[in-house]
C-alpha positions in Angstrom: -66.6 86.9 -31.4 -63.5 86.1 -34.2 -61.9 85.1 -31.3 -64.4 82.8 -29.7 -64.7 81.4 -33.4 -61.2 80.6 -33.9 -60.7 78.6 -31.0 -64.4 76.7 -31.9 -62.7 75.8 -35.1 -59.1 74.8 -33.4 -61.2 72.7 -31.3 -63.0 71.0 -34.2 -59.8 70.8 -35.6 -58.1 69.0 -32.7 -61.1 67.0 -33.0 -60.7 65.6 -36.1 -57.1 65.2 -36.1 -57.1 61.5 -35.1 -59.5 60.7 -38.6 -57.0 63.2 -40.8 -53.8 61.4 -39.2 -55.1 58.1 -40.2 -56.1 59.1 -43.8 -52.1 60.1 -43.9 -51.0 56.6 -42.0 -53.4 54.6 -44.8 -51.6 56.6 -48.1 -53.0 53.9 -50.9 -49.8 51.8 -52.2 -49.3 52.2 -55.4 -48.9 48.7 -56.7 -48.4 47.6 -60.3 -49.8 43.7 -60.8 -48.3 42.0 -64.5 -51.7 40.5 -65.6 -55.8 41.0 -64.5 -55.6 37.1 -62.1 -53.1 38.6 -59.5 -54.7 42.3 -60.2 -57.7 40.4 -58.6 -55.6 38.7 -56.2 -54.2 42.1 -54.9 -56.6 43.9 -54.7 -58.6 41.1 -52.3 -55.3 41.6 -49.8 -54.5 45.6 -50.5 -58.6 46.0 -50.1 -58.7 50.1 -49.9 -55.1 50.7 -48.9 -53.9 49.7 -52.4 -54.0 51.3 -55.6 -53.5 49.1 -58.6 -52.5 49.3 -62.2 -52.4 46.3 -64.4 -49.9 46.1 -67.7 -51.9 43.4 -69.5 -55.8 43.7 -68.3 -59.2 41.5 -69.1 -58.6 39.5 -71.9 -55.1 40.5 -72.3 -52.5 37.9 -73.3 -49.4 37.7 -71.1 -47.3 35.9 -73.5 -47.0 38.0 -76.5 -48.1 41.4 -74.7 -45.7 44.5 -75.6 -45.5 47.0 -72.8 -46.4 50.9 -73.1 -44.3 53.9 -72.3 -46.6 54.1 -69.7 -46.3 50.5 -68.2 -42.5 52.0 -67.4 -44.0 55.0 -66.1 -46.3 53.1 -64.1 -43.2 50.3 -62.8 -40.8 53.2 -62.1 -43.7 54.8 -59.7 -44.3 51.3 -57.6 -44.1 50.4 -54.3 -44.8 46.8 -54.5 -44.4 45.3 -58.3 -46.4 41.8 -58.3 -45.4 39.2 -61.2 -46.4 35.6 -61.5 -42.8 35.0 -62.6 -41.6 31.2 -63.7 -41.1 33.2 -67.3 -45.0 34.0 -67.6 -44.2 37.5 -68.6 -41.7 37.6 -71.5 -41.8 40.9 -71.5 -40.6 41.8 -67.7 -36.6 42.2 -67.3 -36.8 44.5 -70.5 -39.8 46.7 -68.8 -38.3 46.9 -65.1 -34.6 47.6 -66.8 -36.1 50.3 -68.8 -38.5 51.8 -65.5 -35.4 52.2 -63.3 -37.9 50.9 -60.5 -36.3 50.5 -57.0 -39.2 48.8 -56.3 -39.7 45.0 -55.2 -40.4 42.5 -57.4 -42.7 39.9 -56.2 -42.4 36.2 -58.0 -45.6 35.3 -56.2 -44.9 31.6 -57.4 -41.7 31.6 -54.9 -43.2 28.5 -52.8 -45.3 27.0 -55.6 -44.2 23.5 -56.5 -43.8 23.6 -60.1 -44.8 21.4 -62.8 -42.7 20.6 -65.2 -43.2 20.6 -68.7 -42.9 17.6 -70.3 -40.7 16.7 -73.8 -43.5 15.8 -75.4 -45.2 17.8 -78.5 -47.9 20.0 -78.3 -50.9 18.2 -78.1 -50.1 16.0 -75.3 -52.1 14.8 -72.7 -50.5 15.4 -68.7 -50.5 12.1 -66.1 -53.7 11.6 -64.5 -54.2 13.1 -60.7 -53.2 11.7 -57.8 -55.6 9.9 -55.7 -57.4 12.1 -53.0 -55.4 12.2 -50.0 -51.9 12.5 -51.9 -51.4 16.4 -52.8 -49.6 16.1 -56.1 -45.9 18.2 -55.6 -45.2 17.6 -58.8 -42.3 15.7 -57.5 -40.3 15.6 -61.2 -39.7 19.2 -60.8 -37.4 18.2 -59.1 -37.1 21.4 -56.6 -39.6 23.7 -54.6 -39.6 26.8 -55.6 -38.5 29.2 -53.2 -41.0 31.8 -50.3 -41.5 34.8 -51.4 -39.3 37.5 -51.3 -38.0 40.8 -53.0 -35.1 39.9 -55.2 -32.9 41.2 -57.3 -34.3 42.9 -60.5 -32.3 41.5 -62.8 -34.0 38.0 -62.5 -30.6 36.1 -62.6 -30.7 32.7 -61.6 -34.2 32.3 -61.9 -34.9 31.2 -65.5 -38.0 28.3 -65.2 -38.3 28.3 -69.2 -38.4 24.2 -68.3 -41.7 24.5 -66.2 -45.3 25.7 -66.6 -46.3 29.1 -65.4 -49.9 28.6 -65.4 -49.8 27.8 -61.5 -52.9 29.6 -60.6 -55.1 27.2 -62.1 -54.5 25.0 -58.9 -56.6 26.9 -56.2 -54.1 25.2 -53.5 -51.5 27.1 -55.8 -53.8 30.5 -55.8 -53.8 30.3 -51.9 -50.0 30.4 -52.2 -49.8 33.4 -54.7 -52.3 35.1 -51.6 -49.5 35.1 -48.5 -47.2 36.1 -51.1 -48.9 38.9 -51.5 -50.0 39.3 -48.0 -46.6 39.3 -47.1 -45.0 41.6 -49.6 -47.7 44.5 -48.8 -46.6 43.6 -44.9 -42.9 44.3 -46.0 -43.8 47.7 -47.5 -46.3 49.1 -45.5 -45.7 47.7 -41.8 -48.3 49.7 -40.8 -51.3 47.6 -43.2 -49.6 44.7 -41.8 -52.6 43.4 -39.9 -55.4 44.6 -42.6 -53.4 42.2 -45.6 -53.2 39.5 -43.0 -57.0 39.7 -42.2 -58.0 40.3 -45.8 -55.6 37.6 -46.9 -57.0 35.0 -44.2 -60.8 36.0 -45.3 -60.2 35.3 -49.0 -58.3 32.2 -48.2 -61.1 30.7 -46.8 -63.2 31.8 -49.5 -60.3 30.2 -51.8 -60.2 27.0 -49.7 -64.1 27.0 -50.3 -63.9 26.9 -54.0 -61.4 24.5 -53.5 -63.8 21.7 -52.1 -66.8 23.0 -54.0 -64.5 22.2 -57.5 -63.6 18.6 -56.0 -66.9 18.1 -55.8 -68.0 19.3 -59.3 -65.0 16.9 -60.6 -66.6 13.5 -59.1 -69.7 14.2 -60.5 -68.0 14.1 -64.2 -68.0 10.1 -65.3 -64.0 9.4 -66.1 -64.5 8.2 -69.1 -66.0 12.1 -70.1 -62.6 13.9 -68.8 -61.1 14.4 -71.7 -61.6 17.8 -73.4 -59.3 20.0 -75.5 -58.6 23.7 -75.4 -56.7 26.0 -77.5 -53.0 26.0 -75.5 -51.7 24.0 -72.7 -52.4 26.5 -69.9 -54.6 23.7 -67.8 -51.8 21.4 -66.7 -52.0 22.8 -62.9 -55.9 22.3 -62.6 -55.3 19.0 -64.3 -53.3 17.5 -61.4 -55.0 19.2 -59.2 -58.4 17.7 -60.1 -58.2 15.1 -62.3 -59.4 16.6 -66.1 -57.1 16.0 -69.0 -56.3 18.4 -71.2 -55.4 18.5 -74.6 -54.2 21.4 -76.5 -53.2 22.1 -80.1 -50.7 24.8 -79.0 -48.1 24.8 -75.8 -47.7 26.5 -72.6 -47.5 29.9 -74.3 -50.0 31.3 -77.3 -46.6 32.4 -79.1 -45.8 29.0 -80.1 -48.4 28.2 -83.2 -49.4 24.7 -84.0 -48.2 22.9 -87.0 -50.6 21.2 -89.7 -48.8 18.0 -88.0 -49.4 18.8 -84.3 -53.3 19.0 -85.1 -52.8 15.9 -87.1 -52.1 13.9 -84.1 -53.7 16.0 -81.9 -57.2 15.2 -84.2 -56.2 11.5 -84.2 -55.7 11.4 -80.3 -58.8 12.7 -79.9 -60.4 10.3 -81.8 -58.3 7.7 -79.7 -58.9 8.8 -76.2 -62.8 9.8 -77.4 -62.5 13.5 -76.0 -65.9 14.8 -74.6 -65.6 18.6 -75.4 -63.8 21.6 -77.2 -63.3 24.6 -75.9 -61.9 28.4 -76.9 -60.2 30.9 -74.7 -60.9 34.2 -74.1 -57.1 34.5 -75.0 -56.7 32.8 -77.8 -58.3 32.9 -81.7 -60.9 30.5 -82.0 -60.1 29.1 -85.7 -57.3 26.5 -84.6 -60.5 25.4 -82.4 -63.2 25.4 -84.7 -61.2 23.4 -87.1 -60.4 20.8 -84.7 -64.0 20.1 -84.2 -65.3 20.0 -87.5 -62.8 17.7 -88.1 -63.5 15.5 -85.1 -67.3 16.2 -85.0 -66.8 17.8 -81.5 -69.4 20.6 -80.4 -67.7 23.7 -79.2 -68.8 23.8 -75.4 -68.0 27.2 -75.0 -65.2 29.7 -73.7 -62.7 29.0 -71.0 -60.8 31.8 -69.0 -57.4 30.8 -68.8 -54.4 33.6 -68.1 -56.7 36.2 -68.3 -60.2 37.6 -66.8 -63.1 39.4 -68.1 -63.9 42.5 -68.2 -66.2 43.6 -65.3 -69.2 43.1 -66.7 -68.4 39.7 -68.3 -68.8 36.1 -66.3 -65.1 36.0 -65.4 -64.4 39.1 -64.1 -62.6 37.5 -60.3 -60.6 34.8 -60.4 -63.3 32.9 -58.1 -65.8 34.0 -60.9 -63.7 32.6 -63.2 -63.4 29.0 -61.5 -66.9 28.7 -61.2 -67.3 30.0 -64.6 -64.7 27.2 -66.0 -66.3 24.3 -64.1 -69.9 25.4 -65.3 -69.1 25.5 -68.7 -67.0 22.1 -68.7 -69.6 20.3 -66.6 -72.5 21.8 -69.0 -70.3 20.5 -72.0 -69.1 17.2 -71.1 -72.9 15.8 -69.5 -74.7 17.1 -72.2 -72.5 14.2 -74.3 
């Protein structure tokens, strides 16, 4: 009887072998992702066979963020780190020197044409889009930045202090920052290789999607209502892209404050170029903002998600969430004008 009981459970183990060996192939990869937009991002590609930790989460601000012991922790444990790179996180060669990480580094930018930023002050408006039917490369950038790849840690020879980060806000841009990722998990785990390029293909299309849907959104907005202001220049991507101009009181990173002079001529451009809206974001303090619109009689039209999402159960918690969340709340703003 033990006997004929031992071989029936052999046999169920045999049986089940196949199931348990492909558990073991599908070990999650432990990935680290620098801010909530490519947590999102990743996780749509890695799907199941990726587990994630984000340094700075929902609502979390890139720029000035200050990493944990356990952000180190986390790095030094990676398989795959993600980072948007172009010197979006300020805080990254001092975290991955201190981690010890042998781990790749993923500037999921690396093919992104970058903007970049212009001499101006804070304050200023960006060139208009290009006509539909003319991608705008952003040619005075003067370079492409490069596919994406593992590099060296150190980060040397890649200092883009001279061009915005904010590249996401261009879904074209977002699509890029998706076979990045796509092909960094291939790199790492050969084995995924065909589950990231399905999952990546999928969410593409959804991307591509949102892409038209946005366009669309856009042409329903008379020109004469697409000026709006927000609290710091994180827009200019979606700008060109689309054809909104933005304002901003503050520059391409939240750490540089605006002086009683920048909202000066910020207030009296305003007043110039007859903006439609104000907006806060979910990054940012909202006083600079509120002060700006008493003083130019603007209604505050809500809260825009720039370099961070929500929190799960708030209206931006995806980055296609957040899109559609943006463009509802400028639309709703600038028609009710």
């Amino acid at each position: 009887m033990f006997k004929t009981f031992r071989l029936a459970t052999c046999a169920s183990l045999l049986s089940l072998s196949p199931v348990l060996m492909a558990q073991a192939s599908a070990a999650e990869l432990k990935v680290v992702a620098s801010f909530s937009i490519i947590a999102d991002f990743a996780k749509n590609v890695g799907g199941d066979r990726v587990e994630i930790t984000t340094l700075v989460g929902p609502d979390g601000d890139a720029h000035v963020y200050e990493p944990r012991p356990a952000d180190a922790v986390a790095v030094s444990k990676a398989d795959v780190v993600l980072v948007n790179g172009l010197e979006f996180e300020g805080f990254l060669k001092r975290l991955i020197d201190t981690s010890g990480t042998k781990a790749p580094v993923v500037e999921l930018t690396r093919g992104v044409e970058p903007l970049k930023l212009s001499d101006e002050p804070a304050g200023h408006a960006h060139p208009e889009a290009e006509e539909e039917g003319h991608d705008h490369k952003a040619e005075e950038a003067g370079h492409k930045h490069e596919s994406a790849e593992a590099h060296d840690h150190s980060h040397e020879g890649h200092h883009h202090g001279e061009y915005d980060s904010h590249a996401w806000q261009s879904i074209k841009n977002a699509e890029i920052y998706v076979k990045n990722i796509a092909g960094a998990f291939c790199e790492v785990d050969k084995a995924g290789c065909a589950t990231y390029t399905a999952n990546s293909d999928a969410y593409i299309a959804k991307l591509a999607a949102l892409n038209e849907k946005v366009k669309t959104e856009i042409a329903a907005i008379p020109p004469e209502k697409r000026v709006i202001i927000t609290s710091h220049d994180a827009f200019g991507y979606f700008e060109h892209a689309y054809g909104l101009n933005f304002l901003a009181p503050e520059g391409v990173s939240t750490e540089s404050e605006a002086s009683a002079a920048d909202v000066a001529k910020l207030v009296d451009q305003v007043k110039h170029d007859k903006a439609s809206a104000i907006f806060v974001e979910n990054i940012t303090d909202k006083r600079l903002i509120d002060q700006i619109a008493s003083e130019t009689g603007l209604k505050v039209g809500g809260t825009l998600y720039s370099d961070a999402l929500s929190t799960a159960d708030g209206p931006a918690s995806t980055y296609i969430d957040m899109i559609n969340h943006n463009m509802q709340t400028i639309t709703a703003a600038v028609l009710s004008q």
